[in-house]
OpenMM code with the backbone's topology and positions (N, CA, C; nanometers):
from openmm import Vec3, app, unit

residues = "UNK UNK UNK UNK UNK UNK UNK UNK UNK UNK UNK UNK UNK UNK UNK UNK UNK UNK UNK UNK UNK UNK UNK UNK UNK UNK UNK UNK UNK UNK UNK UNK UNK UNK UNK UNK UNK UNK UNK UNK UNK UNK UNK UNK UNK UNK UNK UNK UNK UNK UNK UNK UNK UNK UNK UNK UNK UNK UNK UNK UNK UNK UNK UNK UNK UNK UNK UNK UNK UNK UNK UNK UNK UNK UNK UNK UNK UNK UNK UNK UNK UNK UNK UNK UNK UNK UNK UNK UNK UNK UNK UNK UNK UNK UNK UNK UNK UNK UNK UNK UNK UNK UNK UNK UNK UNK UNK UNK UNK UNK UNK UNK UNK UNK UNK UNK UNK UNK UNK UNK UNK UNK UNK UNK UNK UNK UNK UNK UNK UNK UNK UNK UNK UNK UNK UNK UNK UNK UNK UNK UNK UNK UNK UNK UNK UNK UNK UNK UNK UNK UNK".split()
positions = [
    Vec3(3.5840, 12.0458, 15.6689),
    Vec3(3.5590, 11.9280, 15.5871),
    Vec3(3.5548, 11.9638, 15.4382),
    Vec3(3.5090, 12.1041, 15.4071),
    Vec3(3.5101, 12.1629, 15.3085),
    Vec3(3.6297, 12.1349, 15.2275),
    Vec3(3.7665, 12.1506, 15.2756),
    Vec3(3.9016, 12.1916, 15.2515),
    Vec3(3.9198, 12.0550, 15.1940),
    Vec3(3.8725, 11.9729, 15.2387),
    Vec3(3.9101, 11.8638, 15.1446),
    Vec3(3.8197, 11.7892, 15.1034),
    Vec3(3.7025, 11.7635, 15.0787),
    Vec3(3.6111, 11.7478, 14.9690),
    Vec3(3.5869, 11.7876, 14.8519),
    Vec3(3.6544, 11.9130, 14.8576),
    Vec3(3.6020, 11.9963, 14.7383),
    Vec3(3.7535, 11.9665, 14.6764),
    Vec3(3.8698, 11.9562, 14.7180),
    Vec3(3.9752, 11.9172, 14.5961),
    Vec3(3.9772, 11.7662, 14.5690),
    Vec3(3.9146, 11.6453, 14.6641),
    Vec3(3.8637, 11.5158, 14.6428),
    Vec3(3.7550, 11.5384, 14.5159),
    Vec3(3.6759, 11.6350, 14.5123),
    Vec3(3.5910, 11.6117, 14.3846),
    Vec3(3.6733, 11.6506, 14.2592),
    Vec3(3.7140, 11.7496, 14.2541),
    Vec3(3.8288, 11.8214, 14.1623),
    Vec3(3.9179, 11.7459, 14.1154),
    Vec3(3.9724, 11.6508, 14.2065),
    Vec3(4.0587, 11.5242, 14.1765),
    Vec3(4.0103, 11.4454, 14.0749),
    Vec3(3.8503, 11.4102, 14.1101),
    Vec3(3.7878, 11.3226, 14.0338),
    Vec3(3.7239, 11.3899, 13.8692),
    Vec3(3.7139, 11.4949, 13.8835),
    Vec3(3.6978, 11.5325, 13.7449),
    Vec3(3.8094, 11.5992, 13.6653),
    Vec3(3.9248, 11.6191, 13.6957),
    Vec3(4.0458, 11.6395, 13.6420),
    Vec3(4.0844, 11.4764, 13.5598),
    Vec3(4.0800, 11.3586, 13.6484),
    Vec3(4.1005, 11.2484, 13.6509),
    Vec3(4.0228, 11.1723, 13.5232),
    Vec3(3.8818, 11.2315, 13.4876),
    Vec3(3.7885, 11.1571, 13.4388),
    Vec3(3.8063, 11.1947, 13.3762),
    Vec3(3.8497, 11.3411, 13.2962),
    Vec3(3.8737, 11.4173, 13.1578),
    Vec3(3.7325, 11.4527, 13.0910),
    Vec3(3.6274, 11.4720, 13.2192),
    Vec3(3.5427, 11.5377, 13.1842),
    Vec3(3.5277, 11.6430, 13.0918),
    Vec3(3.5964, 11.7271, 13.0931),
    Vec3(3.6735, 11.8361, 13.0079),
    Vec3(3.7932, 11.8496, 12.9946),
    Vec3(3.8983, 11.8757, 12.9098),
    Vec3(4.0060, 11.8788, 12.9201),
    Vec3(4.0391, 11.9150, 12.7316),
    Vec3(4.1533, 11.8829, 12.7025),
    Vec3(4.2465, 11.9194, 12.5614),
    Vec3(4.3261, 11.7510, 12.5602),
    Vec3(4.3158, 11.7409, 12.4690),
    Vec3(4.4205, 11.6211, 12.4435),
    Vec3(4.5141, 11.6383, 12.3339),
    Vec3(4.6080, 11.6388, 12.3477),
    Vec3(4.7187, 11.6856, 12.2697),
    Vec3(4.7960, 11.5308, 12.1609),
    Vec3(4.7837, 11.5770, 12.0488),
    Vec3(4.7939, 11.4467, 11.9441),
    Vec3(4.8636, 11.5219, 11.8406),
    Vec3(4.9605, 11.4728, 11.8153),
    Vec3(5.1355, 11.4435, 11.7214),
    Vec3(5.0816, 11.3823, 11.5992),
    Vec3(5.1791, 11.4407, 11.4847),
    Vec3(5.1299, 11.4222, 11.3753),
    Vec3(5.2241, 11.2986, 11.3253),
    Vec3(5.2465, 11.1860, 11.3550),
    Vec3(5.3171, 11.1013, 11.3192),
    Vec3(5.3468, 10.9325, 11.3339),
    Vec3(5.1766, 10.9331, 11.2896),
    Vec3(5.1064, 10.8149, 11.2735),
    Vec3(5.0993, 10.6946, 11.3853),
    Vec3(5.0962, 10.7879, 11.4827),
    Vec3(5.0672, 10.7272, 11.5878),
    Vec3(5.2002, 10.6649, 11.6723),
    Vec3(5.3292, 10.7093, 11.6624),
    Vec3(5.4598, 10.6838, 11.7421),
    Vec3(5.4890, 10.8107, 11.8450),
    Vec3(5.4092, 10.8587, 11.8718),
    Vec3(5.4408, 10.9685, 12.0135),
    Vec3(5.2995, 10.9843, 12.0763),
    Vec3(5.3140, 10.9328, 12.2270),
    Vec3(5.2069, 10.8813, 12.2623),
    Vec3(5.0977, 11.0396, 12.2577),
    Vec3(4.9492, 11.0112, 12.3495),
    Vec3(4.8390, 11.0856, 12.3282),
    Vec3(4.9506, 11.1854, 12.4939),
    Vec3(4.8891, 11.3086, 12.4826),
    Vec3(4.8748, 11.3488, 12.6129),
    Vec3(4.7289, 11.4276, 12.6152),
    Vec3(4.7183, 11.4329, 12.7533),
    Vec3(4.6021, 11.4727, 12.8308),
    Vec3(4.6289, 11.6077, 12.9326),
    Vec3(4.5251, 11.6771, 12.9360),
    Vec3(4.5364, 11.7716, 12.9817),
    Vec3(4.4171, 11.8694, 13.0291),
    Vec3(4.3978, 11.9353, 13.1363),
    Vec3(4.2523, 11.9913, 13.1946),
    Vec3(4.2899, 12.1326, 13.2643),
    Vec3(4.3529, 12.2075, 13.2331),
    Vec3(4.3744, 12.2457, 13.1130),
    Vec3(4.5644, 12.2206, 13.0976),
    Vec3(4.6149, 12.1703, 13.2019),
    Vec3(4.7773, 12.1254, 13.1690),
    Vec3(4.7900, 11.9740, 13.2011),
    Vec3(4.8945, 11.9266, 13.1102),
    Vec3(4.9358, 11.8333, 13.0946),
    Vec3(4.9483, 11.7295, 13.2140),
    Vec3(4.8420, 11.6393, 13.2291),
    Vec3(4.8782, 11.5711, 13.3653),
    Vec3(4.8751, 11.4464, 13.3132),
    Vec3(4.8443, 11.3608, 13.2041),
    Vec3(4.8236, 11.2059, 13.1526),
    Vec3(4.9028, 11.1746, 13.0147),
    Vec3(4.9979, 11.1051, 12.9908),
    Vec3(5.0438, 11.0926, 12.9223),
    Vec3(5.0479, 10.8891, 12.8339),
    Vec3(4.9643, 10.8815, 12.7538),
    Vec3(4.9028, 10.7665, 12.7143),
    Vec3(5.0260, 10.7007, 12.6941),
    Vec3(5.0702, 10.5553, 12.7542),
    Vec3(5.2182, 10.5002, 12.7359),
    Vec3(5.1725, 10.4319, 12.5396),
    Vec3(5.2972, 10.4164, 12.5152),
    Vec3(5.3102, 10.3559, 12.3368),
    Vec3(5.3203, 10.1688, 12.3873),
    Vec3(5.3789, 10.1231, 12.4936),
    Vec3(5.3713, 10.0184, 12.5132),
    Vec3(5.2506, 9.9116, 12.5291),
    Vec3(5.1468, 10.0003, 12.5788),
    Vec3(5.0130, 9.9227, 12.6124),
    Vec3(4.8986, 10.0395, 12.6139),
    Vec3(4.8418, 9.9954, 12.5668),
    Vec3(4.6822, 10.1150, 12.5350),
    Vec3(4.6295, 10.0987, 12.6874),
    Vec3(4.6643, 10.0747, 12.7689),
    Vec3(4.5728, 10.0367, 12.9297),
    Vec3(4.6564, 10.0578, 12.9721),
    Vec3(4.7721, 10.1678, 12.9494),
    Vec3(4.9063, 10.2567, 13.0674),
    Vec3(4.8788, 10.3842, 13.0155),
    Vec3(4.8754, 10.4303, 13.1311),
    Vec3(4.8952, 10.5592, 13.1239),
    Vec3(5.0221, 10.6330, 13.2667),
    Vec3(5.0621, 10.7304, 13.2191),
    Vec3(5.1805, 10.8012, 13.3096),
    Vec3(5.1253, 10.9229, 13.3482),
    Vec3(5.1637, 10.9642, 13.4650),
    Vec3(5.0825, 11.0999, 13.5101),
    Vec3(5.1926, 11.1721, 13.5378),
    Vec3(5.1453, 11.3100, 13.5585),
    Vec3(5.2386, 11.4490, 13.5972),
    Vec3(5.1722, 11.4369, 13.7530),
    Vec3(5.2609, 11.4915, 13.8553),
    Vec3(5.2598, 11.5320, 14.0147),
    Vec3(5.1885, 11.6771, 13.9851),
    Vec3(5.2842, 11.7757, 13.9245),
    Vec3(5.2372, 11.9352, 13.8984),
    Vec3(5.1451, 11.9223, 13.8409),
    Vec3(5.1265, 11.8485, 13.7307),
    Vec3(4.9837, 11.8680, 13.6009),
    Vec3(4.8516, 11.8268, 13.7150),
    Vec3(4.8688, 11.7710, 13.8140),
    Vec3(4.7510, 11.7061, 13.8697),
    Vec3(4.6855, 11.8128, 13.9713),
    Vec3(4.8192, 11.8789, 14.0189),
    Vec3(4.8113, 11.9324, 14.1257),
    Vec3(4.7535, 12.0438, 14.0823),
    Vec3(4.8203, 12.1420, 13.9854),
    Vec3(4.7459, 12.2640, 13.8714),
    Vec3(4.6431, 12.2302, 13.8731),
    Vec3(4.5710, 12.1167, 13.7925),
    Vec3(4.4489, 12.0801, 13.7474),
    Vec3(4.3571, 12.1251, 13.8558),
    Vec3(4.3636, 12.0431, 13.9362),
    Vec3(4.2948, 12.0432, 14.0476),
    Vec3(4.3105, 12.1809, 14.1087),
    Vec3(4.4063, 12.2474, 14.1726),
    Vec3(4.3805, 12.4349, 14.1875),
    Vec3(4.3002, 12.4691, 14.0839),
    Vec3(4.2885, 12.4347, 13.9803),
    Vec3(4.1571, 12.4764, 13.8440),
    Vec3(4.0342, 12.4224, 13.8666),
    Vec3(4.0649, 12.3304, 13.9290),
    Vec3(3.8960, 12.2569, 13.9454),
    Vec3(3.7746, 12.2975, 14.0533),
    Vec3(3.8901, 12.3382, 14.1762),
    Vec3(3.7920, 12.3731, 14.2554),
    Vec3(3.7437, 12.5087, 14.2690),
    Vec3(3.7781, 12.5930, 14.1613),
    Vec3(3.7303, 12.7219, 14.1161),
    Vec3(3.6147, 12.6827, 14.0580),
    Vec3(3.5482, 12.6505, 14.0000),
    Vec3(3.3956, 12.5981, 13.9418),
    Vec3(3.3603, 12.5194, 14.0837),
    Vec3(3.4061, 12.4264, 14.1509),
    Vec3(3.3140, 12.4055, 14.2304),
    Vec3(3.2812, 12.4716, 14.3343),
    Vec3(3.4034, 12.5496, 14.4055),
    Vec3(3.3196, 12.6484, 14.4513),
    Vec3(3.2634, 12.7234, 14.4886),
    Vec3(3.2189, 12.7474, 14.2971),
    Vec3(3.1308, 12.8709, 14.2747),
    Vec3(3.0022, 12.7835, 14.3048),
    Vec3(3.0069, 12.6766, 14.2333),
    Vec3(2.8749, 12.5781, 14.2451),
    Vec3(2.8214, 12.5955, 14.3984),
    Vec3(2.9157, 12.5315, 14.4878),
    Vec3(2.9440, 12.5298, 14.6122),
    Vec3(2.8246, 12.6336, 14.6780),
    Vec3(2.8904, 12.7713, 14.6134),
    Vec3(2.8188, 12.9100, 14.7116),
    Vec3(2.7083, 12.9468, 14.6581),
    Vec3(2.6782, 12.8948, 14.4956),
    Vec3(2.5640, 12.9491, 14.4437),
    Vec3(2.4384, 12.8171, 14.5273),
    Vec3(2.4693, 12.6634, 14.5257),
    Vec3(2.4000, 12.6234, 14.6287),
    Vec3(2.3667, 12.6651, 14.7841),
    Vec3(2.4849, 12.7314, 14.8227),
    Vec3(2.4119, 12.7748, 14.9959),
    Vec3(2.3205, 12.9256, 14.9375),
    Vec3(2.3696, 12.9882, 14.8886),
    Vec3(2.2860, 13.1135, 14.8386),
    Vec3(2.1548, 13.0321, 14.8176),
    Vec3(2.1363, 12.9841, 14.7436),
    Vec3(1.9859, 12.9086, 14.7201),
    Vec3(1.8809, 12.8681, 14.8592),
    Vec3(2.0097, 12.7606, 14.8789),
    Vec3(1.9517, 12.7178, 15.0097),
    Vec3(1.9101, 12.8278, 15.1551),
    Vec3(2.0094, 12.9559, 15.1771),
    Vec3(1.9605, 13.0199, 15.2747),
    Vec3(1.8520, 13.1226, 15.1798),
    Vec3(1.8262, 13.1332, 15.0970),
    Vec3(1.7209, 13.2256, 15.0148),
    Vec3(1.5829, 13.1791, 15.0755),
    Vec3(1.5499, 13.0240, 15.0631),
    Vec3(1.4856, 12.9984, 15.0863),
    Vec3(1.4399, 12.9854, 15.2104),
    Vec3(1.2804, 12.9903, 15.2583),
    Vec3(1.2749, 12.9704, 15.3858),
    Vec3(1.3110, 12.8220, 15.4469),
    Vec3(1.2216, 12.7028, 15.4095),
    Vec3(1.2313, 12.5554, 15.3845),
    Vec3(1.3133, 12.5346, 15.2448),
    Vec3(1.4564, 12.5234, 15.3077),
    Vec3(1.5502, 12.4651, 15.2075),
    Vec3(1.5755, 12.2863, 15.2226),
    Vec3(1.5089, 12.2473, 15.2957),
    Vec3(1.5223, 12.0748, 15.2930),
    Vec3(1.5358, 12.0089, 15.1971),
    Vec3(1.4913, 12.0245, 15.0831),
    Vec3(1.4571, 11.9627, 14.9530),
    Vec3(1.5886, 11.9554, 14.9343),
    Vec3(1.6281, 12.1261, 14.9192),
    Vec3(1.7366, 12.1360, 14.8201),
    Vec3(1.8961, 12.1210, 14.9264),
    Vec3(1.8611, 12.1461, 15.0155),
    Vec3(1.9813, 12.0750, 15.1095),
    Vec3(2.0121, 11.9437, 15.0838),
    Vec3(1.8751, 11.8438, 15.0867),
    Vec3(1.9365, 11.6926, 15.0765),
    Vec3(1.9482, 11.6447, 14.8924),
    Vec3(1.9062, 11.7674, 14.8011),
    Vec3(1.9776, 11.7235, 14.6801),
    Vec3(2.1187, 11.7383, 14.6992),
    Vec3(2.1431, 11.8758, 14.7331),
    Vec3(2.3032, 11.8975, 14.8103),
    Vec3(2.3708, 11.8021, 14.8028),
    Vec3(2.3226, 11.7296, 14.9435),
    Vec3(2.4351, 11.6347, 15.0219),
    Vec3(2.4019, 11.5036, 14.9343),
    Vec3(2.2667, 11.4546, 14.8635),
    Vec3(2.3233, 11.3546, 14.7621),
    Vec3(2.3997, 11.3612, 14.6695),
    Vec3(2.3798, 11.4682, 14.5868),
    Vec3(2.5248, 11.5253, 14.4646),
    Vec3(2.6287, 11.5148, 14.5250),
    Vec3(2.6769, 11.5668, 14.6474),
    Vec3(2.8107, 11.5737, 14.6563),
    Vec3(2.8181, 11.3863, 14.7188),
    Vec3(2.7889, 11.3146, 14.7877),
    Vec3(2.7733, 11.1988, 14.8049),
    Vec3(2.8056, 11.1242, 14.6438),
    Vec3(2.7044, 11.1530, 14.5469),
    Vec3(2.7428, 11.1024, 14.4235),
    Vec3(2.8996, 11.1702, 14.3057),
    Vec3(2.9169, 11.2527, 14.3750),
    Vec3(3.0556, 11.3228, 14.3314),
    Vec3(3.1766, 11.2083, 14.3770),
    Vec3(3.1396, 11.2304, 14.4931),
    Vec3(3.2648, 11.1630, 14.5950),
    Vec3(3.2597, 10.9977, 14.5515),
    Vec3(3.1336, 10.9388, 14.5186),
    Vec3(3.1382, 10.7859, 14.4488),
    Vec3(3.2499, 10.8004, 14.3148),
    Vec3(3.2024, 10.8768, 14.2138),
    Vec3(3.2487, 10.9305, 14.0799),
    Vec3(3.4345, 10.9102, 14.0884),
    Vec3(3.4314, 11.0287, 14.1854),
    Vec3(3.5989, 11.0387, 14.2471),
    Vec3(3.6409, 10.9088, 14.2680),
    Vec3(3.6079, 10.8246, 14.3366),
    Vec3(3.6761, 10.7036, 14.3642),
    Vec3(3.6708, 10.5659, 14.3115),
    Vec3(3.5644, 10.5925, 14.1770),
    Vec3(3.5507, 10.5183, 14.0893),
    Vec3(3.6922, 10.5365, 14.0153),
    Vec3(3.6605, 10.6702, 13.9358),
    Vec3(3.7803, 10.7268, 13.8906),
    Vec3(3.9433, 10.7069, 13.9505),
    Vec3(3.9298, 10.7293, 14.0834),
    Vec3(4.0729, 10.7168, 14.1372),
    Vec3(4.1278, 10.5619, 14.1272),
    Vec3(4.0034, 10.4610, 14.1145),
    Vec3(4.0574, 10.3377, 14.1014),
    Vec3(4.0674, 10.3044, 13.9850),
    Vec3(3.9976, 10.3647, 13.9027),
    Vec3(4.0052, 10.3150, 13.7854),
    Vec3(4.1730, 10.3501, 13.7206),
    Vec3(4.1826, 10.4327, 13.7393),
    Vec3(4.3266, 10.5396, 13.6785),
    Vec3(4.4244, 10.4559, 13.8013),
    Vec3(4.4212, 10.4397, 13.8895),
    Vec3(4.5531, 10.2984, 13.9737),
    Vec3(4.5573, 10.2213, 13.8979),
    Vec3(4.4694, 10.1741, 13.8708),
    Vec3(4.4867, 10.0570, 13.7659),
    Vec3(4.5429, 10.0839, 13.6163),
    Vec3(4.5046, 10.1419, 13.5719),
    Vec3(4.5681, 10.1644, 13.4414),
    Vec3(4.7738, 10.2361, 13.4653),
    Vec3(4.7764, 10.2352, 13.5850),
    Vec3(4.8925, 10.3260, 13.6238),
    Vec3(4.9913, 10.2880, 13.6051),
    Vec3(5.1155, 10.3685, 13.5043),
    Vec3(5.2201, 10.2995, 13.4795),
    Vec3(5.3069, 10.2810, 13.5887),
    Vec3(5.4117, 10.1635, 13.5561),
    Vec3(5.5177, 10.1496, 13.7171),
    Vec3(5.6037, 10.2390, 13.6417),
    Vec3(5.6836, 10.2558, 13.7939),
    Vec3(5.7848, 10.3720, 13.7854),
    Vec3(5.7304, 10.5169, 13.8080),
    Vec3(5.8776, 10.5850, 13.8579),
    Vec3(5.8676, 10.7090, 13.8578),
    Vec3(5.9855, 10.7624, 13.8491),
    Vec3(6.0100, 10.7904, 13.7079),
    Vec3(6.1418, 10.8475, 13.6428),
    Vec3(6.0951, 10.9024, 13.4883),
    Vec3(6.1574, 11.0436, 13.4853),
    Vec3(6.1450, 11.0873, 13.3344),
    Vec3(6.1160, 10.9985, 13.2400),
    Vec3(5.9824, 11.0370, 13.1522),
    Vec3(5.9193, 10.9544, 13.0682),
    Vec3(5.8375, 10.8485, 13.1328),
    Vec3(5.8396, 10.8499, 13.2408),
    Vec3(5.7274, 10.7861, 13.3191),
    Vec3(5.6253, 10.8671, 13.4415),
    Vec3(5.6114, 10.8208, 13.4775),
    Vec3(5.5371, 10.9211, 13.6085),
    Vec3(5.6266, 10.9988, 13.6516),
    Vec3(5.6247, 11.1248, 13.6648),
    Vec3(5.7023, 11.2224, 13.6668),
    Vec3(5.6739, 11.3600, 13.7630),
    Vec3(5.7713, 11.4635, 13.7923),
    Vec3(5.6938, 11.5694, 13.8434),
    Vec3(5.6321, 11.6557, 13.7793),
    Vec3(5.6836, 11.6460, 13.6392),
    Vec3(5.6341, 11.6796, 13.4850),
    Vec3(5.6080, 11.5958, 13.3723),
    Vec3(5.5365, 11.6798, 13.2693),
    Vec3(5.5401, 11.5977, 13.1874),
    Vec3(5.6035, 11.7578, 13.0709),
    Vec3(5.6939, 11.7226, 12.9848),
    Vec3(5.7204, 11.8515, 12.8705),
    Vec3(5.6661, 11.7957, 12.7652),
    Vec3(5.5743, 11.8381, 12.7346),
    Vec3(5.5854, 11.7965, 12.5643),
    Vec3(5.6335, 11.8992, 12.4627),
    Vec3(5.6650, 11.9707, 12.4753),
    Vec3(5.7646, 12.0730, 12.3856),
    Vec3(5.9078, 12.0231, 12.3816),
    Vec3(5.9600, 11.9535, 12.4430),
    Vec3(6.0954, 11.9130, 12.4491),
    Vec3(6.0826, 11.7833, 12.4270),
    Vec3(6.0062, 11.7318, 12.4130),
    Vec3(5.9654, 11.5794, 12.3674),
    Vec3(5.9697, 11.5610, 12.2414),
    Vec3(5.8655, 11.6864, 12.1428),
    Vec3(5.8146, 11.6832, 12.0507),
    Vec3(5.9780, 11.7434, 11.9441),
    Vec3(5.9884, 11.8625, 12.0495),
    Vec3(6.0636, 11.9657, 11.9642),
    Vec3(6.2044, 11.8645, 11.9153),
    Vec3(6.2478, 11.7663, 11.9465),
    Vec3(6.3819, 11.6525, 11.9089),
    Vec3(6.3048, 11.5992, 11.7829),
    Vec3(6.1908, 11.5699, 11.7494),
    Vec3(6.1249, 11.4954, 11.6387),
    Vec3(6.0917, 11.6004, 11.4931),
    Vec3(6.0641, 11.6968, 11.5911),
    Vec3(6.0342, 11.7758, 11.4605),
    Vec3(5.8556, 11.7624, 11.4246),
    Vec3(5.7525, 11.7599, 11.5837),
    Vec3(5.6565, 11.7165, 11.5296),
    Vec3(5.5753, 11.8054, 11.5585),
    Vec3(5.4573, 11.8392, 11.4815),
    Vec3(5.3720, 11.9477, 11.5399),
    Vec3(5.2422, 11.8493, 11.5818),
    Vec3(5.2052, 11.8933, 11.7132),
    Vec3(5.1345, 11.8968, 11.8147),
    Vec3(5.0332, 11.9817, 11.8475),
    Vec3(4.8836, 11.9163, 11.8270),
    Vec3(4.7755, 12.0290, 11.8384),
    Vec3(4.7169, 11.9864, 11.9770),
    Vec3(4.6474, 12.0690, 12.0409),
    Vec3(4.5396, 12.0219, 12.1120),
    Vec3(4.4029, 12.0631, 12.0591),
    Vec3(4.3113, 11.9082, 12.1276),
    Vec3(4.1604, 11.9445, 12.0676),
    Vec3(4.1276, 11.9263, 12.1776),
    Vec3(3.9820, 11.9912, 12.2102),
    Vec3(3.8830, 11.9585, 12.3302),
    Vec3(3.8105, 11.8408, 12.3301),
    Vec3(3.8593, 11.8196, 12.4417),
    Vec3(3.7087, 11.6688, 12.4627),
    Vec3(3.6676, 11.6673, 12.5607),
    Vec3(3.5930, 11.6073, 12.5158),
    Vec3(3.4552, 11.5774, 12.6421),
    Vec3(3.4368, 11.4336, 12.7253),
    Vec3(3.4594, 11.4286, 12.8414),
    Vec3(3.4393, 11.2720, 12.8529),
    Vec3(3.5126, 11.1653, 12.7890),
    Vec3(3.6615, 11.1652, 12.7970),
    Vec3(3.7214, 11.0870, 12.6791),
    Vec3(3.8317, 11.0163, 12.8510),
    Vec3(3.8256, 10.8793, 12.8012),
    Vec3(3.9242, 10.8056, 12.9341),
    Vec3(4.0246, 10.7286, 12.8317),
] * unit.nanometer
topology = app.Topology()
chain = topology.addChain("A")
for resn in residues:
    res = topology.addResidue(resn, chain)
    for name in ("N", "CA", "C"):
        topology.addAtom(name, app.Element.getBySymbol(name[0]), res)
């Protein structure tokens, strides 16, 4: 059950941009935002501020990244829990966190359907997203900054 809970949570915080880089073009706002945790999986559409386009690979990466922190989380909770003699407490914080993870996730997963652009063809939902070959035709330089919590 492990095997897939733990990339269902990973999903959901890749998704939420809990942490991540957002990558922003110097050219007053005509090449959209991209998103990224730590690779490129969200790409903000120029047509409507409430579209966004996703990467297949960027999501999929992400998430192989995500469930490395959880879990570590994961084992440093059973370590706790078998340390102790009466781990009850901290067992059923356990299973409420991950209970409140898995809400989070599917808040998130609906929220991001909804904002989801149609299509799936280059420059839209894609198996990639390049922004070096996007950028590099314009002539634009492209930084990434960290954020925190940014949808």
């Amino acid at each position: 059950m492990k095997y897939i809970i733990i990339p269902f949570i990973a999903l959901g915080f890749v998704l939420s941009s809990f942490i991540g880089v957002g990558y922003y073009c110097n050219d007053w706002g005509m090449t959209p935002e991209y998103f990224g945790s730590p690779f490129i999986f969200k790409q903000k559409s120029l047509g409507s501020s409430l579209t966004y386009f996703y990467s297949v690979s960027g999501l999929l990466l992400n998430i192989a990244i995500w469930c490395v922190p959880i879990l570590l989380i994961r084992k440093l909770f059973l370590i706790i829990i078998l340390k102790k003699d009466k781990g009850n407490s901290i067992k059923k914080i356990y299973k409420v966190l991950i209970v409140l993870l898995m809400i989070f996730t599917t808040f998130n997963i609906a929220f991001d359907y909804i904002t989801l652009g149609s299509g799936f063809e280059k420059g839209r939902n894609y198996w990639y997203i390049n922004l070096d070959k996007g950028t590099s035709n314009w002539e634009l330089d492209c930084r990434g900054e960290w954020i925190m919590i940014k949808k």
